[in-house]
Each structure stands twice: as C-alpha cells, then as structure tokens.
Gaussian input, Z-matrix of N, CA and C with variables (Angstrom, degrees):
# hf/3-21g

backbone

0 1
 N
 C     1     B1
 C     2     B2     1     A1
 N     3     B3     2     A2     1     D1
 C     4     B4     3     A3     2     D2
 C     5     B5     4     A4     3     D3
 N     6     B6     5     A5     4     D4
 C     7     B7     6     A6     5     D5
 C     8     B8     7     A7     6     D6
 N     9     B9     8     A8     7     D7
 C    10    B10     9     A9     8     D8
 C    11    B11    10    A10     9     D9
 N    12    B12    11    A11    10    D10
 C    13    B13    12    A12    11    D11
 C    14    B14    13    A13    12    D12
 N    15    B15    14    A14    13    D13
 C    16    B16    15    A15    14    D14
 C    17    B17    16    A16    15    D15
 N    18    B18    17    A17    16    D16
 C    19    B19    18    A18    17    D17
 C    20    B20    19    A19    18    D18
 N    21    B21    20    A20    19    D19
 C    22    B22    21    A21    20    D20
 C    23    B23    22    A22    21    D21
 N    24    B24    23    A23    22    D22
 C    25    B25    24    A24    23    D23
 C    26    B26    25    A25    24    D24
 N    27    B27    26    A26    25    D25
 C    28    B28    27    A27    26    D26
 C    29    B29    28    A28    27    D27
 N    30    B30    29    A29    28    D28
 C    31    B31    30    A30    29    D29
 C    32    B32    31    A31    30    D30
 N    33    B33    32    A32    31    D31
 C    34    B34    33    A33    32    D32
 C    35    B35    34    A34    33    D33
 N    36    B36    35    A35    34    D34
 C    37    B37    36    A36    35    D35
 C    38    B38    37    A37    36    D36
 N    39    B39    38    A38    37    D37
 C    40    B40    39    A39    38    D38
 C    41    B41    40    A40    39    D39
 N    42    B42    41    A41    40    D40
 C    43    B43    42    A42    41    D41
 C    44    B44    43    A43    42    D42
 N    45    B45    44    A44    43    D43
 C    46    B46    45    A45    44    D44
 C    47    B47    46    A46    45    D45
 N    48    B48    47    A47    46    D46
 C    49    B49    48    A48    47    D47
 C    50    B50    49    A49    48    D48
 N    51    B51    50    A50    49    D49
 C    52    B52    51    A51    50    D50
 C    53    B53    52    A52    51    D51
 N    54    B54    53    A53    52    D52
 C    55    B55    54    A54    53    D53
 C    56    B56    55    A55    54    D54
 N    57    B57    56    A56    55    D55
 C    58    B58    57    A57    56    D56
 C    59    B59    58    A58    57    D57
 N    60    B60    59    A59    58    D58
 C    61    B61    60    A60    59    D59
 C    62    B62    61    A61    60    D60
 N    63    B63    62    A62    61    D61
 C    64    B64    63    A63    62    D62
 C    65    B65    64    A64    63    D63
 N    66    B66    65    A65    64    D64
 C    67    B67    66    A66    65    D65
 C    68    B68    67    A67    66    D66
 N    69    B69    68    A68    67    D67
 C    70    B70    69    A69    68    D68
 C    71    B71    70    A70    69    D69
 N    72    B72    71    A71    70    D70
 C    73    B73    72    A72    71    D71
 C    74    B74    73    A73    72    D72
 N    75    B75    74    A74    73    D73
 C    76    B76    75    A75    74    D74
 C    77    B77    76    A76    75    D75
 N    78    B78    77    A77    76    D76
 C    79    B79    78    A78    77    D77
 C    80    B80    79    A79    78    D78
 N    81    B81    80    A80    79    D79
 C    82    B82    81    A81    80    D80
 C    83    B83    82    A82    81    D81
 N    84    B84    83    A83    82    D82
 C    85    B85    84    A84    83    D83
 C    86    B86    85    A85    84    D84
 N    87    B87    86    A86    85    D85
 C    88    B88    87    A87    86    D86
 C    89    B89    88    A88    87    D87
 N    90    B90    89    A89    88    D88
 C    91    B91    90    A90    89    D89
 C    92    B92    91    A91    90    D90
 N    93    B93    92    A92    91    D91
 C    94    B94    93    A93    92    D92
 C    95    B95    94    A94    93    D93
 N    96    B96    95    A95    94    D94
 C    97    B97    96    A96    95    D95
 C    98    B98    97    A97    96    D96
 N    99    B99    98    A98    97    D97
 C   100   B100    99    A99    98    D98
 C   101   B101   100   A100    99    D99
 N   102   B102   101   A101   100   D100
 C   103   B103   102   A102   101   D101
 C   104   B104   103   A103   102   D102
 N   105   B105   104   A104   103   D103
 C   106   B106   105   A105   104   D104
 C   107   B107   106   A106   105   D105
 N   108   B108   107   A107   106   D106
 C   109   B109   108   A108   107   D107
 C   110   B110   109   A109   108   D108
 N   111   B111   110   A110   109   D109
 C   112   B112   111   A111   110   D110
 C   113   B113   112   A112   111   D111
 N   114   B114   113   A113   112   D112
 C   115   B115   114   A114   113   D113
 C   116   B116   115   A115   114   D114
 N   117   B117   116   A116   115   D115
 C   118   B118   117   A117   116   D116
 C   119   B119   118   A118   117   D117
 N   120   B120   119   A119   118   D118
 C   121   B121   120   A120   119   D119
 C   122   B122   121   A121   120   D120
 N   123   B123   122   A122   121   D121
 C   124   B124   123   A123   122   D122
 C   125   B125   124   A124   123   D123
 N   126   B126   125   A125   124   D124
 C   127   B127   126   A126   125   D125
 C   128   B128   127   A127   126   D126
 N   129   B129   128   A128   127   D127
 C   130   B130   129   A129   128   D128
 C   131   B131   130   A130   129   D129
 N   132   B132   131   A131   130   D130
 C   133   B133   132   A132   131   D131
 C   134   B134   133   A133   132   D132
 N   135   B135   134   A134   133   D133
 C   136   B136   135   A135   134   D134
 C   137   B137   136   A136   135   D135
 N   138   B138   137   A137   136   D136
 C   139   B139   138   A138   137   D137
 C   140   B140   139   A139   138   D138
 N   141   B141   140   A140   139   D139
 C   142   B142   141   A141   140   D140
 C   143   B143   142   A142   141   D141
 N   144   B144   143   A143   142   D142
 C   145   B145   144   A144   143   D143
 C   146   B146   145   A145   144   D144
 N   147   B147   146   A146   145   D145
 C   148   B148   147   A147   146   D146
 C   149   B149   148   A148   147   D147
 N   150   B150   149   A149   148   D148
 C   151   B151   150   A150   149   D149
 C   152   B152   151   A151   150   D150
 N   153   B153   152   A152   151   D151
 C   154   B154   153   A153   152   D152
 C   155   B155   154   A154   153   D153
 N   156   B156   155   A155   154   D154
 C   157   B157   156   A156   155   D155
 C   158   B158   157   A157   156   D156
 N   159   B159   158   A158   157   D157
 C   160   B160   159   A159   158   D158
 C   161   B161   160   A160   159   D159
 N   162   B162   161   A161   160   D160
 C   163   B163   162   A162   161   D161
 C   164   B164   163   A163   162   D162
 N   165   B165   164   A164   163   D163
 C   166   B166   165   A165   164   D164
 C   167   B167   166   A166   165   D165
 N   168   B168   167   A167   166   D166
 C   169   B169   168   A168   167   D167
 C   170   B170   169   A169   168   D168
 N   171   B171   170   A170   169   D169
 C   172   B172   171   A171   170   D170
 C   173   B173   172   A172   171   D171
 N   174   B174   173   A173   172   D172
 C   175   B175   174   A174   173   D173
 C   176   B176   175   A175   174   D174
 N   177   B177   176   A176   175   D175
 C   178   B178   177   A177   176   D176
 C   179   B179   178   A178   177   D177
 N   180   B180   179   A179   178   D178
 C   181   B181   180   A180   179   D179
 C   182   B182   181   A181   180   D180
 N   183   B183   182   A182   181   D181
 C   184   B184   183   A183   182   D182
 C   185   B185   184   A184   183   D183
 N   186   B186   185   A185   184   D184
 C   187   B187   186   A186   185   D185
 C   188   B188   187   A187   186   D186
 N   189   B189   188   A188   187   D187
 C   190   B190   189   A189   188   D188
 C   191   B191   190   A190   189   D189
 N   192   B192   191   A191   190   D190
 C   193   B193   192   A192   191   D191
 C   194   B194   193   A193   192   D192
 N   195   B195   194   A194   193   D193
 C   196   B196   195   A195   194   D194
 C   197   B197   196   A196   195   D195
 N   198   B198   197   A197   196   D196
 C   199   B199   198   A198   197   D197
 C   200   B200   199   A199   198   D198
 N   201   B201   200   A200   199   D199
 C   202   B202   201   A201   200   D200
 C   203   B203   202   A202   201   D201
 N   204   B204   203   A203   202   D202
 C   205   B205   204   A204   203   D203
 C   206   B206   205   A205   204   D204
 N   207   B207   206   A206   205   D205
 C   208   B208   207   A207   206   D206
 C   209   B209   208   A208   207   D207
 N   210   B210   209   A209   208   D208
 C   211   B211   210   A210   209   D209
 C   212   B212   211   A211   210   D210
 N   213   B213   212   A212   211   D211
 C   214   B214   213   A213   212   D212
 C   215   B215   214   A214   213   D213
 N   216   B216   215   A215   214   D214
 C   217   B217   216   A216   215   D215
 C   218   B218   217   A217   216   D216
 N   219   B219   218   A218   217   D217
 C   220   B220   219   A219   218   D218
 C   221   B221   220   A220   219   D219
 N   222   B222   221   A221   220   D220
 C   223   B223   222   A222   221   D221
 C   224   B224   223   A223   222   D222
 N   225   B225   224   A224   223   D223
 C   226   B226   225   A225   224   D224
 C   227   B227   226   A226   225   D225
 N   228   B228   227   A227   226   D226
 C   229   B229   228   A228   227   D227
 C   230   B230   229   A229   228   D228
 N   231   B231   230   A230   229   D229
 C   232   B232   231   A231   230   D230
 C   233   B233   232   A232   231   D231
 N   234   B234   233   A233   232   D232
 C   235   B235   234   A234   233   D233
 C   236   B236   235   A235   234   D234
 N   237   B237   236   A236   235   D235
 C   238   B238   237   A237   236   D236
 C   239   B239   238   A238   237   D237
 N   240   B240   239   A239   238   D238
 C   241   B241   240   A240   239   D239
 C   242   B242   241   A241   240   D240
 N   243   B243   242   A242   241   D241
 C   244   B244   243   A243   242   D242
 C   245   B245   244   A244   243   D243
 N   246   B246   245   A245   244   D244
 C   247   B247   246   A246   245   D245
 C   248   B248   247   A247   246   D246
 N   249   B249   248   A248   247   D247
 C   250   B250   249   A249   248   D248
 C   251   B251   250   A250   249   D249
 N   252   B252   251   A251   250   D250
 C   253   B253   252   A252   251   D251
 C   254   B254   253   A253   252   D252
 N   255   B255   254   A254   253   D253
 C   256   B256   255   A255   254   D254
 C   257   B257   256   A256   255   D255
 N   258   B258   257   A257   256   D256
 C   259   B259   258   A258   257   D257
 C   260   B260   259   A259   258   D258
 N   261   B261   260   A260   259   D259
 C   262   B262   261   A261   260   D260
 C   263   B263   262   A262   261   D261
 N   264   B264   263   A263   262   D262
 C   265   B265   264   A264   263   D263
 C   266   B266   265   A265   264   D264
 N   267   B267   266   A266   265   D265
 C   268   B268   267   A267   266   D266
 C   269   B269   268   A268   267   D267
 N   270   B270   269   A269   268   D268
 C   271   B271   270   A270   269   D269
 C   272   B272   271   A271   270   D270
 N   273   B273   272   A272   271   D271
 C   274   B274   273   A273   272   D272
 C   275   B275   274   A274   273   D273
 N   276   B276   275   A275   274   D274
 C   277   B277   276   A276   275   D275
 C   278   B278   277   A277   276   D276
 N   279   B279   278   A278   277   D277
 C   280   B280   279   A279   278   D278
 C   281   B281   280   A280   279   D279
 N   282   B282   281   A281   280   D280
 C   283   B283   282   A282   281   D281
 C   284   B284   283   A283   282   D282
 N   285   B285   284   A284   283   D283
 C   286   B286   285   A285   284   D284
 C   287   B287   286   A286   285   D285
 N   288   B288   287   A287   286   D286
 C   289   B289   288   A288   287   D287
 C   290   B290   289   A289   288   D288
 N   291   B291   290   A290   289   D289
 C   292   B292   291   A291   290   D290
 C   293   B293   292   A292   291   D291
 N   294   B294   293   A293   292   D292
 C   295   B295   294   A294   293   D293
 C   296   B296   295   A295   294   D294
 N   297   B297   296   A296   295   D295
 C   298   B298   297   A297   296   D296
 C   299   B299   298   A298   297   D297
 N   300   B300   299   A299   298   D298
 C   301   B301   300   A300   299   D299
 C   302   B302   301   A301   300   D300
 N   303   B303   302   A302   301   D301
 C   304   B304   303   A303   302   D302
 C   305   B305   304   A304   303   D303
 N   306   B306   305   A305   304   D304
 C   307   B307   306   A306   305   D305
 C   308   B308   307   A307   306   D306
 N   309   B309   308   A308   307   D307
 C   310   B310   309   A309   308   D308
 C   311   B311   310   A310   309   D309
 N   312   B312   311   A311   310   D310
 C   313   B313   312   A312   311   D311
 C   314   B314   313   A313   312   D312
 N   315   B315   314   A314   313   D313
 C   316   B316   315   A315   314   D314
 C   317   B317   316   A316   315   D315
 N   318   B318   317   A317   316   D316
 C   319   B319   318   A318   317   D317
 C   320   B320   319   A319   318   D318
 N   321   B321   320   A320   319   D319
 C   322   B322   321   A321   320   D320
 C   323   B323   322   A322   321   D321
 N   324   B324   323   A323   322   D322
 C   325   B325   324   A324   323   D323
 C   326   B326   325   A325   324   D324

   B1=1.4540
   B2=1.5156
   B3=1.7273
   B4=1.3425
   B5=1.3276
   B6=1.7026
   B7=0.9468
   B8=1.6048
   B9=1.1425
   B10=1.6081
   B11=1.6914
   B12=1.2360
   B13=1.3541
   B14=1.4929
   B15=1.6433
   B16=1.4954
   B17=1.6761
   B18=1.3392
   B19=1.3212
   B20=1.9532
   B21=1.4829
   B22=1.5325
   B23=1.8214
   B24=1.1113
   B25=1.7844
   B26=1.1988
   B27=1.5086
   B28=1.8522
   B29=1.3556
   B30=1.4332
   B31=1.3818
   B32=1.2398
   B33=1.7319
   B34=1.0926
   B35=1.4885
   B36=1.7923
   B37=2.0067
   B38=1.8427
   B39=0.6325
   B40=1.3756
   B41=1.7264
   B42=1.5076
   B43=1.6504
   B44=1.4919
   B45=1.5530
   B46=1.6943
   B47=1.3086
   B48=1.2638
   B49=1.2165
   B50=1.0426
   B51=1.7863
   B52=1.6595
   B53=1.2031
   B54=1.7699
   B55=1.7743
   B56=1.3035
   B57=1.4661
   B58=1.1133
   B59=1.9262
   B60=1.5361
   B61=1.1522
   B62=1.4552
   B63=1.6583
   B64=1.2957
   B65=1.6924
   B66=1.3217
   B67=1.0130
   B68=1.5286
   B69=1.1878
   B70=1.7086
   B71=1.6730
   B72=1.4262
   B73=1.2283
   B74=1.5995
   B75=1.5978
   B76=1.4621
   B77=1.7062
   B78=1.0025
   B79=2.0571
   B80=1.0387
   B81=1.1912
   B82=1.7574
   B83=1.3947
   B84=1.1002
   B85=1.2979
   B86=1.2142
   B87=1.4349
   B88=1.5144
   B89=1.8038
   B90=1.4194
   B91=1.6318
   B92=1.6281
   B93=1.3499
   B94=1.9738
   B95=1.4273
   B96=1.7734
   B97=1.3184
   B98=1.8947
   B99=1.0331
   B100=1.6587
   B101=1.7995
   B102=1.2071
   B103=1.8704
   B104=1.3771
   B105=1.2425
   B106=1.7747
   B107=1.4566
   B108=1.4838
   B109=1.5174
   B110=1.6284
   B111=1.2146
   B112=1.8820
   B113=1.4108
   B114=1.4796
   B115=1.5146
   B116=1.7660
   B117=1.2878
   B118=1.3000
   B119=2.3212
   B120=0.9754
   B121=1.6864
   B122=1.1469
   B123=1.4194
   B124=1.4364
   B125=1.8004
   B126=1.0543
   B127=1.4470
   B128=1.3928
   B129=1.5484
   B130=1.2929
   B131=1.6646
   B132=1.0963
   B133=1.2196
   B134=1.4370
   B135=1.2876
   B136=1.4029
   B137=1.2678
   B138=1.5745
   B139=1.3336
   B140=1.3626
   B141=1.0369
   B142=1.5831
   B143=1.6692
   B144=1.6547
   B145=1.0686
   B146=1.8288
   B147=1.2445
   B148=1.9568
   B149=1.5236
   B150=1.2565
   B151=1.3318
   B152=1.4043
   B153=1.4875
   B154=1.2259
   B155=1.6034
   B156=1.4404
   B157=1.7355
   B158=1.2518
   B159=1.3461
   B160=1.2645
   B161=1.5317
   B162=1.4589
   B163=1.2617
   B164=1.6942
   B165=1.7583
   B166=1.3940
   B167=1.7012
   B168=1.3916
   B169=2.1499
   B170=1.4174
   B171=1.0631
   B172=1.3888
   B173=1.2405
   B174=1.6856
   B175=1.4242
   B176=1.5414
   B177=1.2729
   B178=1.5930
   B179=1.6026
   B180=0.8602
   B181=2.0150
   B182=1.4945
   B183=2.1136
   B184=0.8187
   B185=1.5937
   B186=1.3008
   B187=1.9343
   B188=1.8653
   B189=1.1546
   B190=1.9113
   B191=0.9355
   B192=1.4973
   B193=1.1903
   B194=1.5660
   B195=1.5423
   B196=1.6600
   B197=1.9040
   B198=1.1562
   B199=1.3770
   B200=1.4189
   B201=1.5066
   B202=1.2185
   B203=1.9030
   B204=1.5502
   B205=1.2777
   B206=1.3112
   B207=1.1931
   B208=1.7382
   B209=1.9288
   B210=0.9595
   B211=1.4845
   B212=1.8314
   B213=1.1861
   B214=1.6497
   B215=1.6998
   B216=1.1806
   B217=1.5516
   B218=1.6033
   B219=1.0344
   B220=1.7401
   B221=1.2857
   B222=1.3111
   B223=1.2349
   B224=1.6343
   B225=1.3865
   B226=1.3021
   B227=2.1192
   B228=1.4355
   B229=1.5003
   B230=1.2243
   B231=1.7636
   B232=0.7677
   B233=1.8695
   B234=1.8569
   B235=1.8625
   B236=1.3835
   B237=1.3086
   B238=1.7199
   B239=1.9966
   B240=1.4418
   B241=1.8267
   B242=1.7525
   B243=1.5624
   B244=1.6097
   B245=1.9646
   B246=1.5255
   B247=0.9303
   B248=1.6726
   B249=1.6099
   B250=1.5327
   B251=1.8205
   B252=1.5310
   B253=1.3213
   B254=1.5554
   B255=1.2099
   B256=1.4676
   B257=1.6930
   B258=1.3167
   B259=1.1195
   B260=1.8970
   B261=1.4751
   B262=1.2282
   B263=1.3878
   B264=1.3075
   B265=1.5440
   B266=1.7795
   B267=1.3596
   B268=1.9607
   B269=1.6216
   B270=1.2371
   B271=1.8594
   B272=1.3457
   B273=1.5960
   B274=1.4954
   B275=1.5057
   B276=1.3205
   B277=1.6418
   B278=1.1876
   B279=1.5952
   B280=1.4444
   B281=1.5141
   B282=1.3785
   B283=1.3032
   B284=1.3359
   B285=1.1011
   B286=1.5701
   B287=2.4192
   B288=1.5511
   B289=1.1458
   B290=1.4463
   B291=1.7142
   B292=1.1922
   B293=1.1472
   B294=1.7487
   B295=1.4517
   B296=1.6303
   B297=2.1002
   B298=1.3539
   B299=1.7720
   B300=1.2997
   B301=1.8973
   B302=1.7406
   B303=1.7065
   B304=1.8832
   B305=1.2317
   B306=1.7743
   B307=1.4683
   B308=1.3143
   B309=1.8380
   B310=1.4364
   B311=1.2836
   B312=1.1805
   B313=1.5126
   B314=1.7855
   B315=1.4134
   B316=1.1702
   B317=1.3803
   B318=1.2780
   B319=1.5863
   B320=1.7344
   B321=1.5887
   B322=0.8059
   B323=1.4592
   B324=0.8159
   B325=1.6292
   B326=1.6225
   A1=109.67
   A2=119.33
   A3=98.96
   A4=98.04
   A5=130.65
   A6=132.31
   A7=108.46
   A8=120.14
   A9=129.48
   A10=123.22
   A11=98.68
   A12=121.25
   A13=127.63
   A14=90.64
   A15=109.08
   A16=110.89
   A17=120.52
   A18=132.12
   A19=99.18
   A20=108.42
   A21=122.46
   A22=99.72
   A23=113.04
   A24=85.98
   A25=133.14
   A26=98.62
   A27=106.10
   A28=95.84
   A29=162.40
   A30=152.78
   A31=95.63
   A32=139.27
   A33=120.95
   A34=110.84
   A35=104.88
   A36=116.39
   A37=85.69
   A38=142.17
   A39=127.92
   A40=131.45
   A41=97.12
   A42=114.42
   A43=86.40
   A44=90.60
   A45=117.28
   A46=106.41
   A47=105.56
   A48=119.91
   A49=157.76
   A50=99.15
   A51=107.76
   A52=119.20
   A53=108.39
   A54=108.27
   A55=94.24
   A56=140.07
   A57=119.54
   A58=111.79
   A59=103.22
   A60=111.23
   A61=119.89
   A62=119.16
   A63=128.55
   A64=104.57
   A65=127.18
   A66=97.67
   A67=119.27
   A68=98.07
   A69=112.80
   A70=120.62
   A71=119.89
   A72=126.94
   A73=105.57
   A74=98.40
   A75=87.81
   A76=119.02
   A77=105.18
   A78=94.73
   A79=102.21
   A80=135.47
   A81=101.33
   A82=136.57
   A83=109.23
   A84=147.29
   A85=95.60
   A86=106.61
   A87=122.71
   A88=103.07
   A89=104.35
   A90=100.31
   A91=119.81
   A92=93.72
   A93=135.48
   A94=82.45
   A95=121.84
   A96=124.34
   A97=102.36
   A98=124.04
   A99=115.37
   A100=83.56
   A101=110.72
   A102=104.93
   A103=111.72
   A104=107.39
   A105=111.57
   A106=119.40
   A107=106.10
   A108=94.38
   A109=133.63
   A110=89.49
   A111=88.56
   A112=117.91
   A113=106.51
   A114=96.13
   A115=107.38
   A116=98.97
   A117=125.43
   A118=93.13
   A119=91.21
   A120=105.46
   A121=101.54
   A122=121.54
   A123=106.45
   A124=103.17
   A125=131.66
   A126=125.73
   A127=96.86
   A128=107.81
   A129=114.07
   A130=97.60
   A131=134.35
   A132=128.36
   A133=118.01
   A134=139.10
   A135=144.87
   A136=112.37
   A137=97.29
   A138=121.33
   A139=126.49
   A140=106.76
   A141=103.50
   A142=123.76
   A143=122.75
   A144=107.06
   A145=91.32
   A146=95.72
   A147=82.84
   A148=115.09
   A149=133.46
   A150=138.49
   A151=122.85
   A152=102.07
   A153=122.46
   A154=108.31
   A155=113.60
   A156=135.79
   A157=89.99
   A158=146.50
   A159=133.64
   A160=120.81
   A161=104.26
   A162=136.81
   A163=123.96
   A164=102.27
   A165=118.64
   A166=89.66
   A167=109.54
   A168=113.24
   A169=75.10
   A170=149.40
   A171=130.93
   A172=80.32
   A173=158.08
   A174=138.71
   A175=120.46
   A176=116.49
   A177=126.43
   A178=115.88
   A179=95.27
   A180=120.81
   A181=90.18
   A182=115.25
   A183=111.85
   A184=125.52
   A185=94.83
   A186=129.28
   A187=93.87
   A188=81.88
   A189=84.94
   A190=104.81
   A191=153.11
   A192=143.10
   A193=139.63
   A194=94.83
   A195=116.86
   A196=78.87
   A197=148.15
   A198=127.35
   A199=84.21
   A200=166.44
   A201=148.29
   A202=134.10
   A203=99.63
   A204=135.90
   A205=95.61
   A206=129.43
   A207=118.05
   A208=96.03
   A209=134.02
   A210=123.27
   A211=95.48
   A212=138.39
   A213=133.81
   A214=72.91
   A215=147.93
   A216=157.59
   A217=87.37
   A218=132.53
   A219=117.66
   A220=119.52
   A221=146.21
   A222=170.25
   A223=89.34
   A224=128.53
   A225=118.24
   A226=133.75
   A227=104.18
   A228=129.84
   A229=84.45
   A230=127.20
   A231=146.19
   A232=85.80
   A233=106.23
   A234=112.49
   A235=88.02
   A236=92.59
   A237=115.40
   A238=105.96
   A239=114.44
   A240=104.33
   A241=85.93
   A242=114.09
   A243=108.88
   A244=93.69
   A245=128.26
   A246=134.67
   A247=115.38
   A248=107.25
   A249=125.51
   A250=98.18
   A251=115.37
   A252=127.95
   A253=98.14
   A254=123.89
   A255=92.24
   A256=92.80
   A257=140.63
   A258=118.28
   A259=117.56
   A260=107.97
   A261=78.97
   A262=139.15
   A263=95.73
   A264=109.79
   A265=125.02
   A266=97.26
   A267=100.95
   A268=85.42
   A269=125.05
   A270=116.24
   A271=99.48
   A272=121.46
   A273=116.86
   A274=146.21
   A275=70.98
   A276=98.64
   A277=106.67
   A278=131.34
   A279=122.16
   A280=106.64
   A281=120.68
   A282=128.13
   A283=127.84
   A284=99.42
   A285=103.19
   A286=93.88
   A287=112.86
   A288=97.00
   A289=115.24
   A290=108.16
   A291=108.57
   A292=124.96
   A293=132.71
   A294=115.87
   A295=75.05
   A296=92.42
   A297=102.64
   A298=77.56
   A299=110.02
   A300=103.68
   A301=78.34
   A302=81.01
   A303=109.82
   A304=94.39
   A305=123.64
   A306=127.20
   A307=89.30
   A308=124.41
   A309=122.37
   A310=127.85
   A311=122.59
   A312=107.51
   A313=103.31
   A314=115.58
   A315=114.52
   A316=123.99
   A317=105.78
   A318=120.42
   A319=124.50
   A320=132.49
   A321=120.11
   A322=126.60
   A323=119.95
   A324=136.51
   A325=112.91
   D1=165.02
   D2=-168.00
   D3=-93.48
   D4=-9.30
   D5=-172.17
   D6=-64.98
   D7=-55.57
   D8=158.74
   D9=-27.51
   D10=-53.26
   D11=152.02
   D12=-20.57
   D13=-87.12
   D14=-176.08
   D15=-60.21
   D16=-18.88
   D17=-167.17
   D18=-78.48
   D19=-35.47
   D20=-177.95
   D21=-73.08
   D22=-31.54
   D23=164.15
   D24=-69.97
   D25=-51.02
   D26=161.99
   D27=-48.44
   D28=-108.02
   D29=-110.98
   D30=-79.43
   D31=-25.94
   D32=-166.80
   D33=-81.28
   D34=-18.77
   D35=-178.84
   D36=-76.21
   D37=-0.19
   D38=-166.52
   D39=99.23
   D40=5.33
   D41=-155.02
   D42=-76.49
   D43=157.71
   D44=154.14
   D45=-136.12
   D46=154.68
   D47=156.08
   D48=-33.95
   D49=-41.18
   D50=164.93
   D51=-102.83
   D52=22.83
   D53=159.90
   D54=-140.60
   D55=26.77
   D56=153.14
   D57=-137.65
   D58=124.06
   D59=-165.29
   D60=-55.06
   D61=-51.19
   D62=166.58
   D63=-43.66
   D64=-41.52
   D65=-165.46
   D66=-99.69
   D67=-18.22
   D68=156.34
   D69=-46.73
   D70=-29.11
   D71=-174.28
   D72=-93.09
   D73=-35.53
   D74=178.72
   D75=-76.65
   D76=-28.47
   D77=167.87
   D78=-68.60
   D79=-48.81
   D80=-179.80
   D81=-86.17
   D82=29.64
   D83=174.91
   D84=-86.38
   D85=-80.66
   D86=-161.14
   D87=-67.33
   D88=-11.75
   D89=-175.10
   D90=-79.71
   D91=-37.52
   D92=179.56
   D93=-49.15
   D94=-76.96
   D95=-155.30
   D96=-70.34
   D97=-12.86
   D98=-166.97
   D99=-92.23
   D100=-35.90
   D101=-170.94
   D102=-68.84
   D103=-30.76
   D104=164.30
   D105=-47.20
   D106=-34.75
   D107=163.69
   D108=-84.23
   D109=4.44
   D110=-174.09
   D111=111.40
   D112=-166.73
   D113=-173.79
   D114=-85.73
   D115=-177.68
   D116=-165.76
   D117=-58.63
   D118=-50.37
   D119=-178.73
   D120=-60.94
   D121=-34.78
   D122=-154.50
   D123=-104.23
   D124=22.74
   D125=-173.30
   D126=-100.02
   D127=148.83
   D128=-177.41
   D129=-118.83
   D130=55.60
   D131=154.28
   D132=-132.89
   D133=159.82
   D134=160.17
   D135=-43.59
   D136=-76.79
   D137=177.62
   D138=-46.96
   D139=-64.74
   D140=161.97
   D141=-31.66
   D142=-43.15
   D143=-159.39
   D144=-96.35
   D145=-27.41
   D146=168.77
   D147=-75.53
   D148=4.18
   D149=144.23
   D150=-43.91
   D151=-58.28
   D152=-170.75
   D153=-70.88
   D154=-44.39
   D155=-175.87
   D156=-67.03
   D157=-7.53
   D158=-173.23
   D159=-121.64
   D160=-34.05
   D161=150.82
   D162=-32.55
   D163=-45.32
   D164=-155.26
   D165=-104.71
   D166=-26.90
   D167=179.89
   D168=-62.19
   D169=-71.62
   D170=-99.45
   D171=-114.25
   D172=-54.61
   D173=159.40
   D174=-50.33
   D175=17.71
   D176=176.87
   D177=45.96
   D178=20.54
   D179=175.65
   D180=-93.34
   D181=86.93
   D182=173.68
   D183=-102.79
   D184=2.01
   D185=168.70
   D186=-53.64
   D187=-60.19
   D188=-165.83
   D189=-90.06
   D190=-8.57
   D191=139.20
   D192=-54.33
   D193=-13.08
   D194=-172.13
   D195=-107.05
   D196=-38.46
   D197=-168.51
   D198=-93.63
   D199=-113.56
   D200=-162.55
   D201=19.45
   D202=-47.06
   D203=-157.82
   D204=-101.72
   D205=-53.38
   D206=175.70
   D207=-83.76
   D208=-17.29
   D209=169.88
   D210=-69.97
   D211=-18.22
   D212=-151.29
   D213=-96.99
   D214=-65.32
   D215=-141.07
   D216=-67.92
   D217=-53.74
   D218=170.32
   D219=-31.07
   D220=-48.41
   D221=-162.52
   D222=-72.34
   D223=-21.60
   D224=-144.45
   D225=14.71
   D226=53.36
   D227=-155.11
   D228=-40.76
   D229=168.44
   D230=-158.82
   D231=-114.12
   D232=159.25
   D233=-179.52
   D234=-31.93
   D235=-89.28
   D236=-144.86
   D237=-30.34
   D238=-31.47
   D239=-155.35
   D240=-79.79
   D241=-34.55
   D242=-159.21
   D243=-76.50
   D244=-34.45
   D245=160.24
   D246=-26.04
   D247=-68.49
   D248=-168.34
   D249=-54.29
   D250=-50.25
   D251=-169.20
   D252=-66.78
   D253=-44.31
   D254=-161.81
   D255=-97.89
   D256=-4.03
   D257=164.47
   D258=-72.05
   D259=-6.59
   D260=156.05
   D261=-119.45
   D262=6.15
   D263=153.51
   D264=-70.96
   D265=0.42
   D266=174.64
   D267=-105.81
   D268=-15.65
   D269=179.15
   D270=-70.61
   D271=-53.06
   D272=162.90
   D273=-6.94
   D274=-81.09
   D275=-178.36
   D276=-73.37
   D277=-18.55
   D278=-167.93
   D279=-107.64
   D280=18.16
   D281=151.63
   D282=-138.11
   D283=58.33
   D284=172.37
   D285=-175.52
   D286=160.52
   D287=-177.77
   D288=-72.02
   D289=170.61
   D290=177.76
   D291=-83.80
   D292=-2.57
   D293=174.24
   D294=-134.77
   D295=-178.17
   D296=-160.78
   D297=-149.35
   D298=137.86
   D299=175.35
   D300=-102.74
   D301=145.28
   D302=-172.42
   D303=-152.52
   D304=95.60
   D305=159.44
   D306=71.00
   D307=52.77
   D308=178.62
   D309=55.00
   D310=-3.27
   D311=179.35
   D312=-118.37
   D313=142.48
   D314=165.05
   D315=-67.33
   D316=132.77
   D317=-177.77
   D318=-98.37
   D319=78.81
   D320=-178.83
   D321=-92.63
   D322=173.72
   D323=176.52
   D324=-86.64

C-alpha cells in the first residue's frame, strides 16, 4: 500500500511516531483502513496481515505485531513473501535505535 510506503520515509529519516506528527497520523490511518477488514483471524490476505506486522514494528506495539505474524503463518506464505516482510522489518530497526525506555523499562524487539 502506498500508505505503508509513505510511513518508510519517515522511519527511514529516523522518525517515530510519537515525535513525529505526519507519521503518527499516518498509522492510524493505515490502522482505520486494516480494521475495516476485521479481525486479525479473519483477513484473507498475506499482505494485508504483513501490513499490519509491519505497521505494529514500526509503532513498537510488539504485542500486536507478534499476534499479526503468527496469523501471516496460516497462509503458509511462500520463501520469497516471508523474505520481503522481514527484510523490511531489518530496514526498521536499522534506522532508528534499538531500545526505547517506556515507563522505565527498555523495550526491545
């Protein structure tokens, strides 16, 4: 989606979410339109739920990114799509730091 997209420049400048407004607006944007389809169980696309698995790395909502990600393993995806997904979740993580203090405790991935 391009919304997914547009969200990878902000993370690729270094942005987050909870200090950058554009990009704060755009996940829940992009969240509004993924909830239109239903629950996490109930989506019938790949893509969609690695939307969401990618969606949720990058708001550090790694609760819902770990239930997203075993909903994507139903699909039993073929190398290459689980390949595409987690290379861009290592684009993530490899521009911006690796922990975040949240209510004092470090939060890793």
């Amino acid at each position: 989606s391009s919304g997914i997209n547009a969200e990878y420049g902000y993370v690729l400048k270094g942005e987050e979410p909870s200090t950058n407004y554009q990009l704060h607006s755009l996940c829940i944007d992009i969240g509004e339109l993924l909830g239109k389809k239903g629950l996490l169980e109930e989506f019938t696309d790949y893509w969609d739920l690695a939307t969401s698995f990618e969606l949720n790395v990058i708001q550090r909502m790694y609760k819902h990114a770990n239930r997203a990600a075993l909903c994507m393993f139903k699909f039993k995806p073929q190398n290459w799509m689980l390949e595409s997904t987690m290379s861009n979740i290592r684009l993530i993580e490899s521009h911006r730091p690796k922990t975040e203090t949240i209510n004092g405790n470090d939060q890793n991935i």
